[in-house]
LONUVO-230913 format. One record per residue: x, y, z of N, C-alpha, C, O in turn; residue number from 1. Coordinates in steps of 0.001 Angstrom, whole numbers. Atoms other than C-alpha are relative to their C-alpha. Layout:
BEGIN
<pt><n_X>X</n_X><n_Y>Y</n_Y><n_Z>Z</n_Z><ca_X>X</ca_X><ca_Y>Y</ca_Y><ca_Z>Z</ca_Z><c_X>X</c_X><c_Y>Y</c_Y><c_Z>Z</c_Z><o_X>X</o_X><o_Y>Y</o_Y><o_Z>Z</o_Z><marlo>NUM</marlo></pt>
...
***
This chain:
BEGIN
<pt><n_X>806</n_X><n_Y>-1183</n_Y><n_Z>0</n_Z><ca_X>0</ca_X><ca_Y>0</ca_Y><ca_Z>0</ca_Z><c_X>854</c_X><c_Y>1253</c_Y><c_Z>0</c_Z><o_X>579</o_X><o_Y>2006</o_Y><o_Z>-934</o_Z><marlo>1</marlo></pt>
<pt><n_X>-1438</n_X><n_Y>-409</n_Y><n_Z>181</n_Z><ca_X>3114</ca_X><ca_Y>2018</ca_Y><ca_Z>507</ca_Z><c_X>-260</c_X><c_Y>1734</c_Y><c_Z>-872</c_Z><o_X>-1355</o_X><o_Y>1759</o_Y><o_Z>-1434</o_Z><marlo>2</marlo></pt>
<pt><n_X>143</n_X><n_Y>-1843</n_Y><n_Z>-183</n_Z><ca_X>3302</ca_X><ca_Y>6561</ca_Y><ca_Z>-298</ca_Z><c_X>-346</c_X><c_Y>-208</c_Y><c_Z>923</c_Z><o_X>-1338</o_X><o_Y>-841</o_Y><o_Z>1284</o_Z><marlo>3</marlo></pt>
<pt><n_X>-466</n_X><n_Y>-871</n_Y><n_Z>-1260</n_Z><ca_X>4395</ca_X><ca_Y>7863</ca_Y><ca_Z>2573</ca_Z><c_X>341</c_X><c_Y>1597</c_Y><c_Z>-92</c_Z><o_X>337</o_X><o_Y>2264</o_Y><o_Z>-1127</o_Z><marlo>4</marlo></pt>
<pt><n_X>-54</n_X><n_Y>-1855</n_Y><n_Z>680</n_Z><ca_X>5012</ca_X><ca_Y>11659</ca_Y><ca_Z>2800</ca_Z><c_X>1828</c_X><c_Y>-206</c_Y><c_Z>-610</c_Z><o_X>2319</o_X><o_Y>647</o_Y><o_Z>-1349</o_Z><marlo>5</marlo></pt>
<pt><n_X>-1630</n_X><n_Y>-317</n_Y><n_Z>256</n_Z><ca_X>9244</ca_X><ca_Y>10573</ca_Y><ca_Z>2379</ca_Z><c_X>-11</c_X><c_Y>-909</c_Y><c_Z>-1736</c_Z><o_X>1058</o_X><o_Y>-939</o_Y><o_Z>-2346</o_Z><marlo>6</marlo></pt>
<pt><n_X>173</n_X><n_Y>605</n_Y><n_Z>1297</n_Z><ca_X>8164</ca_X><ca_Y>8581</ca_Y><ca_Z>-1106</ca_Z><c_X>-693</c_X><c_Y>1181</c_Y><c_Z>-620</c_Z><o_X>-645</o_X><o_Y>1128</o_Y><o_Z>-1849</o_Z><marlo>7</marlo></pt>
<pt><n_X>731</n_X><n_Y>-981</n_Y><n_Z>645</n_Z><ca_X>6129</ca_X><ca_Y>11763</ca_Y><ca_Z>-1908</ca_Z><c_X>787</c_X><c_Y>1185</c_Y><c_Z>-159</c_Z><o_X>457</o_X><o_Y>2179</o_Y><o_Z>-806</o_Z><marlo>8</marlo></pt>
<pt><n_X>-921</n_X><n_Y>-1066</n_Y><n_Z>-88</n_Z><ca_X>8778</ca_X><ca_Y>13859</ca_Y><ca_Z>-1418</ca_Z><c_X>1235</c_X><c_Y>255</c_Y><c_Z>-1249</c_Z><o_X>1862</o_X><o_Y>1198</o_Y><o_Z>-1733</o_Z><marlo>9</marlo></pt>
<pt><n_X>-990</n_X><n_Y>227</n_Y><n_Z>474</n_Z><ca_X>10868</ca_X><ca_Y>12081</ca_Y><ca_Z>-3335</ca_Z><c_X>-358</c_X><c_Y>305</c_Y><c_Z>-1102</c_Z><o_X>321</o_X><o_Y>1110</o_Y><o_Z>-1740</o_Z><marlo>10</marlo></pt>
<pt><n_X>691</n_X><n_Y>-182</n_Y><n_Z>1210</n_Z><ca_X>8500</ca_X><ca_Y>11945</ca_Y><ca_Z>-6261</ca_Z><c_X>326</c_X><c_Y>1548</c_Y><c_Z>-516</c_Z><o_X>953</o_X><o_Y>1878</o_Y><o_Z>-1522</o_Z><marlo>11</marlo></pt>
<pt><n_X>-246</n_X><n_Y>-1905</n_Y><n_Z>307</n_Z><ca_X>8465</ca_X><ca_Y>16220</ca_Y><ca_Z>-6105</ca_Z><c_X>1071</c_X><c_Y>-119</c_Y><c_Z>-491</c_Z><o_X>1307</o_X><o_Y>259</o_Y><o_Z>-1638</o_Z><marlo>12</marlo></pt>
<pt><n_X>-1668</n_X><n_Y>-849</n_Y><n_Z>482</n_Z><ca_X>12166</ca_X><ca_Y>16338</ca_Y><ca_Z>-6221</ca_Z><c_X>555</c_X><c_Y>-818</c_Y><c_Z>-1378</c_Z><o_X>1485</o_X><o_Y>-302</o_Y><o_Z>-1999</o_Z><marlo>13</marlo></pt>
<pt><n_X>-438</n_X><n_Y>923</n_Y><n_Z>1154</n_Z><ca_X>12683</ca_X><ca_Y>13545</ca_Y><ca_Z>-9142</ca_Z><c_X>-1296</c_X><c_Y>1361</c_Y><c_Z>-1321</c_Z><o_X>-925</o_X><o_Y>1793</o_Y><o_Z>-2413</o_Z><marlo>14</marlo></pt>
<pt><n_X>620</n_X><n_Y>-767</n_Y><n_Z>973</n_Z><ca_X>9712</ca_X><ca_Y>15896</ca_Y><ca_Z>-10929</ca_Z><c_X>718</c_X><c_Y>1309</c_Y><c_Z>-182</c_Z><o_X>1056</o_X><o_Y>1634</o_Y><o_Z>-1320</o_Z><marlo>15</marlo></pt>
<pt><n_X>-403</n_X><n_Y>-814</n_Y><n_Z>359</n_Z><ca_X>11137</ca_X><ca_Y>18924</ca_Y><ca_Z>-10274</ca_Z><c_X>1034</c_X><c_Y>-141</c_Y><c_Z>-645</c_Z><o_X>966</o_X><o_Y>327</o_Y><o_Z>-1781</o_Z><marlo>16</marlo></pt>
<pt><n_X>-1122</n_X><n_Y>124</n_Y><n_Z>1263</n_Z><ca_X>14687</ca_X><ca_Y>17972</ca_Y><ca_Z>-11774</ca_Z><c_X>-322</c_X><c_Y>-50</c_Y><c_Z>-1173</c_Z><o_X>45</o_X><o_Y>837</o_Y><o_Z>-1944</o_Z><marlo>17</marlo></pt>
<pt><n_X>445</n_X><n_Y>38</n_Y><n_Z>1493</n_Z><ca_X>13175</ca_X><ca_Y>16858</ca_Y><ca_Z>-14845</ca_Z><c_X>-729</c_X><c_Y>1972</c_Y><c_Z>-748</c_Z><o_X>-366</o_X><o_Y>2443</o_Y><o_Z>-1825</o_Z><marlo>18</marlo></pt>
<pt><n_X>234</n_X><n_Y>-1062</n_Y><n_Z>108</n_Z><ca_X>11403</ca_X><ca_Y>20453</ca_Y><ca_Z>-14909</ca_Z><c_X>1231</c_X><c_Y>1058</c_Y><c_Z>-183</c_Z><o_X>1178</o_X><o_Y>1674</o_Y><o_Z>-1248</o_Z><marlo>19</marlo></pt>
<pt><n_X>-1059</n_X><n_Y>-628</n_Y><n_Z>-125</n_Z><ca_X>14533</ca_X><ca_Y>22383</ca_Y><ca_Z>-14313</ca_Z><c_X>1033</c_X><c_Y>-250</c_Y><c_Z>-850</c_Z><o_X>1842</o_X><o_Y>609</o_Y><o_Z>-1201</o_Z><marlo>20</marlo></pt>
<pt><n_X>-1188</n_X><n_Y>215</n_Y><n_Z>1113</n_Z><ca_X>16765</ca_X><ca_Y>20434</ca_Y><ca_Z>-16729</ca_Z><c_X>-638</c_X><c_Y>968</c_Y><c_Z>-1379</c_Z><o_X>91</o_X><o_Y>1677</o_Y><o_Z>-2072</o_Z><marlo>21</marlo></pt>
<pt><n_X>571</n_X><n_Y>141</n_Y><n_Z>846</n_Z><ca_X>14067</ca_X><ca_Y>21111</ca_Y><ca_Z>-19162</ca_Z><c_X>-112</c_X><c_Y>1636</c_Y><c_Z>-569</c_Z><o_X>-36</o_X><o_Y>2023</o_Y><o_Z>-1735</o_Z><marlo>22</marlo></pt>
<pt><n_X>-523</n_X><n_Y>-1508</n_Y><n_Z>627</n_Z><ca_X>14264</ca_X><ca_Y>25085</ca_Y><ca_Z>-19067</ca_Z><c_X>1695</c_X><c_Y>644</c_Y><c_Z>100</c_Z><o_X>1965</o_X><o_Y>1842</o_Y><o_Z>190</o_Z><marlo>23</marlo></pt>
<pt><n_X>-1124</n_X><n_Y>-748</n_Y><n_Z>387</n_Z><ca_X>18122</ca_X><ca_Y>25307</ca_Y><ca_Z>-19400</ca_Z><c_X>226</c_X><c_Y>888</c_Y><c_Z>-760</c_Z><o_X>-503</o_X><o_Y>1266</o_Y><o_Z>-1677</o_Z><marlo>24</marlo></pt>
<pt><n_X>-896</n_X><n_Y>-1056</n_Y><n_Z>828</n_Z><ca_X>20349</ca_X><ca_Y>27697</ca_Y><ca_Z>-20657</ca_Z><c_X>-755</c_X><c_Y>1553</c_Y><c_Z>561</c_Z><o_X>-1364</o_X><o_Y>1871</o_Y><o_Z>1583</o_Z><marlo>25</marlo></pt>
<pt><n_X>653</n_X><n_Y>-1884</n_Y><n_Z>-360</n_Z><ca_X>19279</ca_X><ca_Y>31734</ca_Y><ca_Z>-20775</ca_Z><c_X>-302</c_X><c_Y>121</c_Y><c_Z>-1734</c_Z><o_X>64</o_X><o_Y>-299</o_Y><o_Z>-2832</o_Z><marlo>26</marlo></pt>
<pt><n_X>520</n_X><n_Y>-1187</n_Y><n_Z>770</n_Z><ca_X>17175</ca_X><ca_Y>34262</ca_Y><ca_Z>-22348</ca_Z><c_X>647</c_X><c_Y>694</c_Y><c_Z>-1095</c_Z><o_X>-9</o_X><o_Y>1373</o_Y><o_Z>-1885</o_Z><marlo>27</marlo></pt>
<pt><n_X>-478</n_X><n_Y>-1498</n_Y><n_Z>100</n_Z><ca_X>19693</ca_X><ca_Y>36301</ca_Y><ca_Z>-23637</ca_Z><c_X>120</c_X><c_Y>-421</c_Y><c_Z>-1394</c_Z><o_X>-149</o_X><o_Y>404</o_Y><o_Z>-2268</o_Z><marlo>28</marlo></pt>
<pt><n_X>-620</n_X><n_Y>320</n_Y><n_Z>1780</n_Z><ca_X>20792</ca_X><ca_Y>34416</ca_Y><ca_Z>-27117</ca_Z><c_X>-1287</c_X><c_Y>318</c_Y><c_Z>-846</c_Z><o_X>-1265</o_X><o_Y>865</o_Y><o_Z>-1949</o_Z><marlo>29</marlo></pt>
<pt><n_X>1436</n_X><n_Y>-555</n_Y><n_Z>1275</n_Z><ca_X>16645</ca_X><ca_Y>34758</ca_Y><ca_Z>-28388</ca_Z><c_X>-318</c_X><c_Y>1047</c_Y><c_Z>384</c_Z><o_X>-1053</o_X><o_Y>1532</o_Y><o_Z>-477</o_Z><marlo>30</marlo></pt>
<pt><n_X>111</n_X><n_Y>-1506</n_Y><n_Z>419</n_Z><ca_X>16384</ca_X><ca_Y>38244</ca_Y><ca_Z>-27281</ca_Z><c_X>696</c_X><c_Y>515</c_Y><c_Z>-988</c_Z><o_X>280</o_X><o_Y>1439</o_Y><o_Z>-1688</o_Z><marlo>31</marlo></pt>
<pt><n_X>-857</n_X><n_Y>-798</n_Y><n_Z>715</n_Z><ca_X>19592</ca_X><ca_Y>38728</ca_Y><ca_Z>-29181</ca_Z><c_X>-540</c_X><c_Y>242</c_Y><c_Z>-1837</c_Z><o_X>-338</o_X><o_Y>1108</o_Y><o_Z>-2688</o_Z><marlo>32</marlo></pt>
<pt><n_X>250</n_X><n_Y>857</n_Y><n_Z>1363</n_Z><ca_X>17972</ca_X><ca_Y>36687</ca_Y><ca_Z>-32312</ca_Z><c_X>-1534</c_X><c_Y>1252</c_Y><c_Z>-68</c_Z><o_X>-1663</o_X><o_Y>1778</o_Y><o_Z>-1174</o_Z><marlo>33</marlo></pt>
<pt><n_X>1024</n_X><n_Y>-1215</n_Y><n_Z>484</n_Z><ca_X>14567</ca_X><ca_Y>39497</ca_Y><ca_Z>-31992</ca_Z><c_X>455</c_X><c_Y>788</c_Y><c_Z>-299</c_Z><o_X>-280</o_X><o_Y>1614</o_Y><o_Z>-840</o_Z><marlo>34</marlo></pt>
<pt><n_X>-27</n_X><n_Y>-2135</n_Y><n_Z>164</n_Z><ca_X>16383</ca_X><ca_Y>42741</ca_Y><ca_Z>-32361</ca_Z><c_X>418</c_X><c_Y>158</c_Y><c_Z>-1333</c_Z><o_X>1565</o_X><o_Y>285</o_Y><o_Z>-1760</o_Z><marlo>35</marlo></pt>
<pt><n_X>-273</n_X><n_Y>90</n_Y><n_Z>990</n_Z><ca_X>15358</ca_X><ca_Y>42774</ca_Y><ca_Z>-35654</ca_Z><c_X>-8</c_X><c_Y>1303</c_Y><c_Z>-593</c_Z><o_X>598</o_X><o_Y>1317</o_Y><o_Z>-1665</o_Z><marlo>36</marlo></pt>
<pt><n_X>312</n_X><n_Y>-1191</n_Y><n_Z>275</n_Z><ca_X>14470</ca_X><ca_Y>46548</ca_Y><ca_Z>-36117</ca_Z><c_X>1358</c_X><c_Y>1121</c_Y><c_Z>-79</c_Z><o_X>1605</o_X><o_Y>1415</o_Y><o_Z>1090</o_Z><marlo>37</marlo></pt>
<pt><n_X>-877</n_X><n_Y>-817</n_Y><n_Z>-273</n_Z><ca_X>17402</ca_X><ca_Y>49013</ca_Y><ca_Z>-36597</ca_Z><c_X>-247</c_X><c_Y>1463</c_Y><c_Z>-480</c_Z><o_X>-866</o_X><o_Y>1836</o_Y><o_Z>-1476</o_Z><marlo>38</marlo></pt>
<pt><n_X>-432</n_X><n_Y>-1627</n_Y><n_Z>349</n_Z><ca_X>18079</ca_X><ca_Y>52671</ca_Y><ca_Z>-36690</ca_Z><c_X>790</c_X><c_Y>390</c_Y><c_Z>-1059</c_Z><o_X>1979</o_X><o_Y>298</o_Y><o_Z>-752</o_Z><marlo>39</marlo></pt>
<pt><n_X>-1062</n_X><n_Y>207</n_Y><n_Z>1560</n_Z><ca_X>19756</ca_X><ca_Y>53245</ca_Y><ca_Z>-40414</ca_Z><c_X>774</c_X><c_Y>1144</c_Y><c_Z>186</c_Z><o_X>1742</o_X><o_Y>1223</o_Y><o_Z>-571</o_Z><marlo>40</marlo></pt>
<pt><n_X>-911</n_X><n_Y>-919</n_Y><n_Z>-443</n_Z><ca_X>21248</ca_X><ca_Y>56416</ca_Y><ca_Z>-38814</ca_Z><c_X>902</c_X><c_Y>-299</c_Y><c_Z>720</c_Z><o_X>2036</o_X><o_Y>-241</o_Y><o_Z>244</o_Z><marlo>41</marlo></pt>
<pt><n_X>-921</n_X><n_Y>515</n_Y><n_Z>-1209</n_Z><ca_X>22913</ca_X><ca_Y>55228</ca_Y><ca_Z>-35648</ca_Z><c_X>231</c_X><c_Y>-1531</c_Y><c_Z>573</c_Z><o_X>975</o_X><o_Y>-1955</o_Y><o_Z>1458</o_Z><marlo>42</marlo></pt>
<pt><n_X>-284</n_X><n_Y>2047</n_Y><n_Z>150</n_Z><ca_X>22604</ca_X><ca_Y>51083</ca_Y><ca_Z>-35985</ca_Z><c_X>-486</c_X><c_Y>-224</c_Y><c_Z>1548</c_Z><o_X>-246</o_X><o_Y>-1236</o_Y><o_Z>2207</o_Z><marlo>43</marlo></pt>
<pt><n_X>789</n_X><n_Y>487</n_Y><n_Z>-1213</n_Z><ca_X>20853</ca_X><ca_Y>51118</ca_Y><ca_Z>-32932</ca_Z><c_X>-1117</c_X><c_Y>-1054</c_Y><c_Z>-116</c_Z><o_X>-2009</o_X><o_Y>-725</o_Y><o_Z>-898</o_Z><marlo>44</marlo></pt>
<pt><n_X>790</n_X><n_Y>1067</n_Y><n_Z>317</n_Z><ca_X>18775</ca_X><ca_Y>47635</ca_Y><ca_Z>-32676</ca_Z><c_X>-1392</c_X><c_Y>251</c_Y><c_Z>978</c_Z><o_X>-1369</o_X><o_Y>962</o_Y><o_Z>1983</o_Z><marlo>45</marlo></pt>
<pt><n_X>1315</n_X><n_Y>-35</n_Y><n_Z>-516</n_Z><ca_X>15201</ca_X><ca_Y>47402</ca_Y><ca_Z>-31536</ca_Z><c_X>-1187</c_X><c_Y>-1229</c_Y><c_Z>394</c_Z><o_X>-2012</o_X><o_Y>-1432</o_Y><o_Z>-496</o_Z><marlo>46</marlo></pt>
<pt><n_X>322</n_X><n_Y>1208</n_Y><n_Z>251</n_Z><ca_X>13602</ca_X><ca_Y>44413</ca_Y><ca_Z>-30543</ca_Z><c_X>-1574</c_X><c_Y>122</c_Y><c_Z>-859</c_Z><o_X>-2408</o_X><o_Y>1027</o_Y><o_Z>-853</o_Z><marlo>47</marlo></pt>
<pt><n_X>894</n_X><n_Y>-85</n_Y><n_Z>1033</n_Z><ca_X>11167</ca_X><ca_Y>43124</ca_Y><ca_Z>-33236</ca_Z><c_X>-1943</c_X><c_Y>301</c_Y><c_Z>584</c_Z><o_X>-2967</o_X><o_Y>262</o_Y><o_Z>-98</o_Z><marlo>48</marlo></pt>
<pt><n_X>1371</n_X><n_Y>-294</n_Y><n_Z>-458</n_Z><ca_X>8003</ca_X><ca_Y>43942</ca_Y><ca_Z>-31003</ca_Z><c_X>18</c_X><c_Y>2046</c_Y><c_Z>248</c_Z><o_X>-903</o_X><o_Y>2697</o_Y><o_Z>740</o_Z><marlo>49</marlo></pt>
<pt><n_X>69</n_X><n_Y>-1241</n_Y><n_Z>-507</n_Z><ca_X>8824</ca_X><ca_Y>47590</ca_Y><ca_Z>-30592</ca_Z><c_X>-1077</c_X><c_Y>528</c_Y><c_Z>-1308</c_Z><o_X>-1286</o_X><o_Y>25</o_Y><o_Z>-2412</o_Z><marlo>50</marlo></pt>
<pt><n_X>1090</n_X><n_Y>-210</n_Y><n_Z>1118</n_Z><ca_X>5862</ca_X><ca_Y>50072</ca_Y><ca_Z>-32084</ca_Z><c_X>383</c_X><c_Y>790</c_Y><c_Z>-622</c_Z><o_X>1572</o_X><o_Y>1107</o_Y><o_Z>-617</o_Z><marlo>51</marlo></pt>
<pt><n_X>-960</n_X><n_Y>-826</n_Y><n_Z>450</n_Z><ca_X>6085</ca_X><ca_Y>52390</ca_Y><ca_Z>-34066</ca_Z><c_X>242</c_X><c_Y>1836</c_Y><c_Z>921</c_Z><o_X>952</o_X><o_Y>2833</o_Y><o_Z>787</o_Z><marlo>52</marlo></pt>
<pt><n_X>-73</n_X><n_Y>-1365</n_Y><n_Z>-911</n_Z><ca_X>5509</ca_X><ca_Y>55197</ca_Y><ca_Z>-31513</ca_Z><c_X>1448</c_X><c_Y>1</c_Y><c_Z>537</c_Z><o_X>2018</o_X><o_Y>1054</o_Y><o_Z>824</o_Z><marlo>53</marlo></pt>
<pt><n_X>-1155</n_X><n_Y>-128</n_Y><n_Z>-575</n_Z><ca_X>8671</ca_X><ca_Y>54149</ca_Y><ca_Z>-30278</ca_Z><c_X>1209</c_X><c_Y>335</c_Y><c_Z>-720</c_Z><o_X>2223</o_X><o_Y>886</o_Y><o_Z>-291</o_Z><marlo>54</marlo></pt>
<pt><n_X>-770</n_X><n_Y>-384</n_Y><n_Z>1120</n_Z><ca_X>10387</ca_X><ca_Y>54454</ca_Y><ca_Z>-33265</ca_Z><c_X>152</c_X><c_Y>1664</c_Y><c_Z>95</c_Z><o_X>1082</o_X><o_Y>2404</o_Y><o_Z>414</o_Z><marlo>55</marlo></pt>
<pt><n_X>146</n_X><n_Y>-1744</n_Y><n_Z>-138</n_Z><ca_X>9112</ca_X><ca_Y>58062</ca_Y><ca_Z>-33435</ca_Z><c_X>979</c_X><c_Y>710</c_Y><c_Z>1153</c_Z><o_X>1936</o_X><o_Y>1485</o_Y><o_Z>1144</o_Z><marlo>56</marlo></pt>
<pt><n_X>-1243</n_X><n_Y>-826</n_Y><n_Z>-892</n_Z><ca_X>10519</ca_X><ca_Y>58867</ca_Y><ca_Z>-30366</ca_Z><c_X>1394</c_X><c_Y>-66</c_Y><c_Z>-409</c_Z><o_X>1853</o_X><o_Y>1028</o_Y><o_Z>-736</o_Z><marlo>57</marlo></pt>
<pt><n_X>-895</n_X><n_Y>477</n_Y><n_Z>-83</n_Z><ca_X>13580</ca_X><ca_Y>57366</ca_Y><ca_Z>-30759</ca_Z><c_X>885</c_X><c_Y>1236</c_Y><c_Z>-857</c_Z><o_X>1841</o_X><o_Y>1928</o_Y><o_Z>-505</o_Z><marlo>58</marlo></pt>
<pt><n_X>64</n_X><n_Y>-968</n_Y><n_Z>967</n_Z><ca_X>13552</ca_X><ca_Y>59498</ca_Y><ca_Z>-33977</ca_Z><c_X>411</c_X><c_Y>1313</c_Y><c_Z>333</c_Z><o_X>1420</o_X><o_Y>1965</o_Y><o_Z>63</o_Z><marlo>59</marlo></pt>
<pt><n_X>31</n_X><n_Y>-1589</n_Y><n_Z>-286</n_Z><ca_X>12928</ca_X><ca_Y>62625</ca_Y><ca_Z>-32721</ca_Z><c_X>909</c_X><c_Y>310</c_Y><c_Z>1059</c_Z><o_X>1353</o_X><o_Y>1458</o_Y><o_Z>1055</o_Z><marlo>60</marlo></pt>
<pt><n_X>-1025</n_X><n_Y>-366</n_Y><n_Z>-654</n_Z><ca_X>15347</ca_X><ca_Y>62287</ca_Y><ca_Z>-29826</ca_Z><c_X>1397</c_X><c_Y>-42</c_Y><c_Z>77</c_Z><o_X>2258</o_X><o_Y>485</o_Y><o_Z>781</o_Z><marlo>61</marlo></pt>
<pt><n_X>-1832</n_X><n_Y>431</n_Y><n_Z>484</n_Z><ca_X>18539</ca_X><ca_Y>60964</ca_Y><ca_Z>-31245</ca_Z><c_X>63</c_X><c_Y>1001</c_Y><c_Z>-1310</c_Z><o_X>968</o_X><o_Y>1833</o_Y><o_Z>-1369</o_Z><marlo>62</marlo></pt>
<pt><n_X>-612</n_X><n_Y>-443</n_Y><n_Z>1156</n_Z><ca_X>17912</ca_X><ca_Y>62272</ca_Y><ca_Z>-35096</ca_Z><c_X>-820</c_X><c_Y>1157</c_Y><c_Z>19</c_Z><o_X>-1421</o_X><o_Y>1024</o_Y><o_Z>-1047</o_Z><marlo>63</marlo></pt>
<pt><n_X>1058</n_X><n_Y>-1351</n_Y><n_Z>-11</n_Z><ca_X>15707</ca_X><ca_Y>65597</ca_Y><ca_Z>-34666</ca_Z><c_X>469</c_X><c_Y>281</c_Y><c_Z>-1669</c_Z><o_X>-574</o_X><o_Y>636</o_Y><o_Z>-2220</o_Z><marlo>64</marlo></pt>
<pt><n_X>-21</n_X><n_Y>-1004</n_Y><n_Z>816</n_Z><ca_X>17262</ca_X><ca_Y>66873</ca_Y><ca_Z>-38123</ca_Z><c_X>-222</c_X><c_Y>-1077</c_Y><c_Z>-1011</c_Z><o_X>-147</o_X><o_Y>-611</o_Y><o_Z>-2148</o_Z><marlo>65</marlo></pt>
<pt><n_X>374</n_X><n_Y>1328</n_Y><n_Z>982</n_Z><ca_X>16430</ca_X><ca_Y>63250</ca_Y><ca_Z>-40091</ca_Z><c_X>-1066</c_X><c_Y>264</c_Y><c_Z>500</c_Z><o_X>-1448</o_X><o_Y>859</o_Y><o_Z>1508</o_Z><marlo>66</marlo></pt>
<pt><n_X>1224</n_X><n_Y>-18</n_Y><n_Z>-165</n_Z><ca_X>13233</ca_X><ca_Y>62488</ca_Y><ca_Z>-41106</ca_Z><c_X>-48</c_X><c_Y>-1611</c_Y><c_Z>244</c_Z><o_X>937</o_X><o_Y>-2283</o_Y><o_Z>-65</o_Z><marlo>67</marlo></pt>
<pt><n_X>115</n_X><n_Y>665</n_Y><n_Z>-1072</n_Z><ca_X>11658</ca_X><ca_Y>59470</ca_Y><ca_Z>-39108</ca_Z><c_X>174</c_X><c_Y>-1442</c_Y><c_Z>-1666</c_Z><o_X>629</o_X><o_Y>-2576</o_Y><o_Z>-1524</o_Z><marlo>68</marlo></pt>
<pt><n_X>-274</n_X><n_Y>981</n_Y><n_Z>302</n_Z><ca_X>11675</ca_X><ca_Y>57544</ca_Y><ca_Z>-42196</ca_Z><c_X>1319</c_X><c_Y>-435</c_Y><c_Z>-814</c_Z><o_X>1235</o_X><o_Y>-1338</o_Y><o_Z>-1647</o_Z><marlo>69</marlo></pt>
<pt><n_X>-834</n_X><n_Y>-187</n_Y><n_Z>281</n_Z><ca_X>14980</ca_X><ca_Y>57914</ca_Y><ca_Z>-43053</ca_Z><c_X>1146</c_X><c_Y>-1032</c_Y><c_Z>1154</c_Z><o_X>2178</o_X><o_Y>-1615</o_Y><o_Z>821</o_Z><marlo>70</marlo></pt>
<pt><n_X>-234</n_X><n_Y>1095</n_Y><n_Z>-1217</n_Z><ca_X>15865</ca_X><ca_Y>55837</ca_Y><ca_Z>-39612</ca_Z><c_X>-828</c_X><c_Y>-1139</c_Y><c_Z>86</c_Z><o_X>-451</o_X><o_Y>-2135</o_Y><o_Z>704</o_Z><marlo>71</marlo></pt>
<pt><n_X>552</n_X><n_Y>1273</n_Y><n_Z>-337</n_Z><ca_X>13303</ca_X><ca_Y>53487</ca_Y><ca_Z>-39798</ca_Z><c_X>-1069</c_X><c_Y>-354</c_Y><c_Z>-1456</c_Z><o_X>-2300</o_X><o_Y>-381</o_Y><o_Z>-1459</o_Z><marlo>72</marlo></pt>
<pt><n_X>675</n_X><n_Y>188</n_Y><n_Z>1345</n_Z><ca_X>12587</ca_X><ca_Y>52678</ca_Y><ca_Z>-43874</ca_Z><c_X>-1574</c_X><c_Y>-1269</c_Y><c_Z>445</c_Z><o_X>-2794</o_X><o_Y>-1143</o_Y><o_Z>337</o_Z><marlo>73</marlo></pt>
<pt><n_X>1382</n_X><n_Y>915</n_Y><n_Z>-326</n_Z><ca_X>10374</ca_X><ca_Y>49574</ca_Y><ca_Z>-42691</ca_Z><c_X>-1332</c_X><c_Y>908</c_Y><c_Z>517</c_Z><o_X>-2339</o_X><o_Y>204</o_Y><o_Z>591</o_Z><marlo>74</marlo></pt>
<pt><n_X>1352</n_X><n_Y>-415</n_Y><n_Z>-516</n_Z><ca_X>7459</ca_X><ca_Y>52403</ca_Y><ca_Z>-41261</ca_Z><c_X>-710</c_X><c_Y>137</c_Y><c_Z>-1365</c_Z><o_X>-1919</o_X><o_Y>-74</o_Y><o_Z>-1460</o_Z><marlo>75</marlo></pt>
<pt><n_X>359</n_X><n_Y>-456</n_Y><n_Z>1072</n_Z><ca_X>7194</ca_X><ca_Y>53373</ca_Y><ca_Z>-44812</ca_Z><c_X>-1148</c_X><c_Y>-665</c_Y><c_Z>-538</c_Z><o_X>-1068</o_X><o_Y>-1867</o_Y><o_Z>-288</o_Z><marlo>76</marlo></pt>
<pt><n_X>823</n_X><n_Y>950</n_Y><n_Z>459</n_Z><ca_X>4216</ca_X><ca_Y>52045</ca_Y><ca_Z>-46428</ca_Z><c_X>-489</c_X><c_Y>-10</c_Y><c_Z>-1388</c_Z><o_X>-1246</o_X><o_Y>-903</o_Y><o_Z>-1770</o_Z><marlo>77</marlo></pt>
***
C-alpha cells in the first residue's frame, strides 16, 4: 500500500529535476535573435516587437534633423 510523505517527497524532487533540466540555458541568445528593427542612422537595434511610436521617439530624440523615415525605412508604407 506504501506513499508515505518521504516517497512523496521524493516523487516532487525527481519531478522537479526533470522540470529544471528542461528550461536550461538563458534568455539572452533569443532576445539577441529578436532585435530585428534598426536605426539606419545610428545602428541602434530594436527588438522586433517595438511600435512604431517608439520608433518616433527614438527618432525625434537621437535624429531631430532626419526624417523618421529615413531611420526606420520599414514604417514606410
Amino acid at each position: 500500500m506504501g506513499g508515505g510523505n518521504g516517497q512523496k517527497a521524493k516523487m516532487a524532487r525527481e519531478k522537479n529535476l526533470e522540470k529544471s533540466k528542461a528550461a536550461k540555458g538563458s534568455q539572452l541568445e533569443t532576445n539577441k535573435k529578436a532585435m530585428s528593427i534598426q536605426c539606419k542612422v545610428c545602428m541602434q537595434t530594436f527588438i522586433c516587437t517595438t511600435s512604431e511610436t517608439k520608433c518616433k521617439e527614438h527618432a525625434e530624440a537621437k535624429h531631430p534633423k532626419a526624417e523618421l523615415y529615413a531611420c526606420f525605412p520599414h514604417l514606410k508604407k
